[in-house]
N, C-alpha and C positions, 0 to 999 in steps of 0.2 A: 526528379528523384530517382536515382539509382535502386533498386527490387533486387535483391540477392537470398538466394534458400539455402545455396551449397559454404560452407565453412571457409574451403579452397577460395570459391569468387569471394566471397566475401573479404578478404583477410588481402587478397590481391588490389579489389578496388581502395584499400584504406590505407596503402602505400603512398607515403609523401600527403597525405590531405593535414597536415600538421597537427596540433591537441584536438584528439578526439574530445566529442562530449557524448555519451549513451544516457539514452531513457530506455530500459527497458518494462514492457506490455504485454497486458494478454489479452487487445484487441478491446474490441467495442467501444470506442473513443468518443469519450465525452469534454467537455470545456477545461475539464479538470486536469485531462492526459495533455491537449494539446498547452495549457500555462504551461508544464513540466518543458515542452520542448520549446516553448518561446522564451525560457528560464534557461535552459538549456545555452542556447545563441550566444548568453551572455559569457558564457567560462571555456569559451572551443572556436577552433576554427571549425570543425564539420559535426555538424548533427546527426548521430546515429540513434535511430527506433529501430525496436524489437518489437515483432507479433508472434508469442508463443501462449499458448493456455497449457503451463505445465500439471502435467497429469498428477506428480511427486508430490505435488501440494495442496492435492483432493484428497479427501477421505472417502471411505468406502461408501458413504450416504452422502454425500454433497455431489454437488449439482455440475460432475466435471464434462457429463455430456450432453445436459443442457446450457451450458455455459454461453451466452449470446455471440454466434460467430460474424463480425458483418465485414470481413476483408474489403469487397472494394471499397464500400465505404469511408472506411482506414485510411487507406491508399489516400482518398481524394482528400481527408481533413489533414492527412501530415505532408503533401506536396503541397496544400493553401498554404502551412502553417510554416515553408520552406525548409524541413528535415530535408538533408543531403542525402542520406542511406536509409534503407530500409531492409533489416533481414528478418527474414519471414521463413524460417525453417521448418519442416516436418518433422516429426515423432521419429523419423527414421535420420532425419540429417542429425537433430541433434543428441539421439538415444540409437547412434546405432546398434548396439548392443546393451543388452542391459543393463543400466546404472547399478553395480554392486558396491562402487565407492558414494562414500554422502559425508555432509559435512555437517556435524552434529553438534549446535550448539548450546553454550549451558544451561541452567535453569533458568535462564528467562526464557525458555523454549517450553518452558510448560506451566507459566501462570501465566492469566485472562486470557488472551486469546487461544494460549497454546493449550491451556486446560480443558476448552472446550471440540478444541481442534489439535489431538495426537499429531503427532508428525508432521504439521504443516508450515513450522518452519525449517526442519530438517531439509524437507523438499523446495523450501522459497533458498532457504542457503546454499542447496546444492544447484538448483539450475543457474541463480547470480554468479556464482562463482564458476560454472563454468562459458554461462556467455562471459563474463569478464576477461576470460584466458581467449576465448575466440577474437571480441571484440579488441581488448586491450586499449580501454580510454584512461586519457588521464585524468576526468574527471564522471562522474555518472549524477543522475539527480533524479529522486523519490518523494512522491508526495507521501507530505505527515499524515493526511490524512489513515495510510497504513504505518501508524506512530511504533509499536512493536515491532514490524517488520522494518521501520526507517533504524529501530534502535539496533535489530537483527543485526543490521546489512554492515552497519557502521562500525559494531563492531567488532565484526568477523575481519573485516578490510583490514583494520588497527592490528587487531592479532597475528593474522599473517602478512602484516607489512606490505600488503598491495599499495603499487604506486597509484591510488587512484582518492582524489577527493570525492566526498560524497556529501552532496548540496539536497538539503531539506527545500521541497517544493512546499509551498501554505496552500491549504486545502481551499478548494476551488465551492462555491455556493449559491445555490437557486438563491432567490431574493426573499424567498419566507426563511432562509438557513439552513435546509438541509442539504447536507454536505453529497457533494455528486457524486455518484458511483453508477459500475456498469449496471449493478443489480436492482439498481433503482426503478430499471424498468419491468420489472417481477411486480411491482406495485400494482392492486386498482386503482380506480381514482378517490375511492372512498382511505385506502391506507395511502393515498400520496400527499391527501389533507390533513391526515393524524402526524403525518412520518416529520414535521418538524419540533413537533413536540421534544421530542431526543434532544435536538441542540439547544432547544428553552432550559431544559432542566440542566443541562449542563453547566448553560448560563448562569443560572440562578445559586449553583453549586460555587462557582466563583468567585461570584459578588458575595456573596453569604462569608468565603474564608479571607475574602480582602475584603471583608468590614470585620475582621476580627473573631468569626468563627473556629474556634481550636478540633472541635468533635468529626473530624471527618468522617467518620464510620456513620456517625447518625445520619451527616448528608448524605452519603450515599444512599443508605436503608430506607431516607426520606423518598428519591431518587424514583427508585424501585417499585417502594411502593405505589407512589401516582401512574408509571407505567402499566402497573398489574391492575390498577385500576382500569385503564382506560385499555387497556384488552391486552397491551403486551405483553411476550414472554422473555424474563429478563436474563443473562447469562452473567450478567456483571454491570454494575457501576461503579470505579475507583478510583478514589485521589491519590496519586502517586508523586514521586521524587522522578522530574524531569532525567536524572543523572543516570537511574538507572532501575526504575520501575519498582524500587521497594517500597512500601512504607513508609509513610512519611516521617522523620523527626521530629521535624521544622515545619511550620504550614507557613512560614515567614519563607523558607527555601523555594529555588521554581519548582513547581509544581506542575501535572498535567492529571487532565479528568478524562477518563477514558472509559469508553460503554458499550457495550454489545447486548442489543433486543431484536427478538424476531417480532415480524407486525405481519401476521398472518403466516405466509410459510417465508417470507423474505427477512432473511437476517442484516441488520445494519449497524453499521459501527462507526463512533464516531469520538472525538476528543475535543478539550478545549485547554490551552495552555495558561497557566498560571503567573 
């Protein structure tokens, strides 16, 4: 596996390597990152990963410098996992100057996740698009489990006509269901026992509107409240319209359940598709 920081090498080595495929990362690799790149294999001839923890899409209280950094570790699970490329750039390769342009997307940039989190997909928009212009793949792929920023990305691409397909990775899961993430490991082990609760209740949210369930809002508030009971603090639980995160019409339409609860000071989020 090829390690590249600088823009220049980079852009050099991916000369003639025929259809790109990119995942980009912000490190700490779990089962979840590497499906995306074994996902990957299948729509490309060369595998390119990205290791960047962008700053643009921290808030001034979130966790962007504790954020778990474990580079070589990285390195050794995306060369098992046979990633071609690897770019790993610095604060300064890829901000050498300060970002004044950003790519500002609509209102779906400020319900459920974005509501709790100002401007953090303005900053997931702007860095994608500009690795995109570095990298230049024909195709990229995003796990659902970041199901707003999957919706973000997809259709930002469509609106300025980027030649680049974007393939939904399926969320990756411990064997009790909770869905893998880097922050999973902020868990004790007393919240890693509670922390599957979240995808039960989701479950049960599902089964409930495919047996005929019309009241979404009640499930939700139902949702919630067993969270609040059992110590969480809840930011959202919502049934929404797969097409494009409003409201639902139709509970007969796809639909997706999507949740965000802190379980001690660790925030996790999770969805399940309808």
């Amino acid at each position: 596996m090829q390690t590249h920081s600088s823009i220049a090498d980079l852009r050099a080595a991916l000369q003639q390597r025929g259809r790109v495929v990119f995942v980009p990362t912000m490190g700490n690799l779990h089962a979840g990152h590497i499906s995306l790149m074994e996902q990957a294999r299948a729509h490309g001839d060369t595998v390119v990963a990205s290791i960047f923890v962008n700053r643009l899409q921290f808030g001034p209280n979130e966790d962007f410098d504790k954020y778990p950094r474990t580079f070589q570790a990285d390195c050794d699970k995306l060369a098992a996992a046979g990633v071609d490329v690897l770019f790993a750039p610095t604060e300064a390769d890829l901000y050498p100057e300060p970002q004044e342009y950003f790519v500002e997307p609509p209102g779906i940039q400020n319900v459920l996740d974005g509501e709790f989190r100002p401007g953090h997909f303005r900053g997931v928009a702007t860095v994608v698009l500009k690795l995109f212009n570095i990298v230049q793949p024909q195709a990229a792929v995003f796990g659902k489990k970041d199901y707003q920023q999957l919706m973000v990305i997809r259709n930002m691409t469509r609106q300025l006509a980027l030649p680049i397909a974007i393939v939904g990775g399926e969320t990756v899961r411990a064997a009790d269901g909770l869905a893998l993430s880097s922050r999973n490991g902020y868990l004790s082990e007393a919240e890693r026992a509670e922390a599957p609760r979240l995808y039960r209740l989701l479950n049960e949210i599902r089964a409930a509107i495919r047996a005929g369930q019309a009241d979404t809002v009640k499930l939700e508030n139902t949702a919630i409240a067993a969270l609040t009971a059992a110590g969480w603090k809840t930011d959202y639980v919502a049934v929404r319209q797969q097409a494009d995160l409003a409201m639902p019409k139709d509970v007969n339409a796809p639909l997706v359940v999507l949740a965000a609860s802190r379980l001690g000071t660790t925030r996790l989020i999770d969805n399940i598709e309808i």
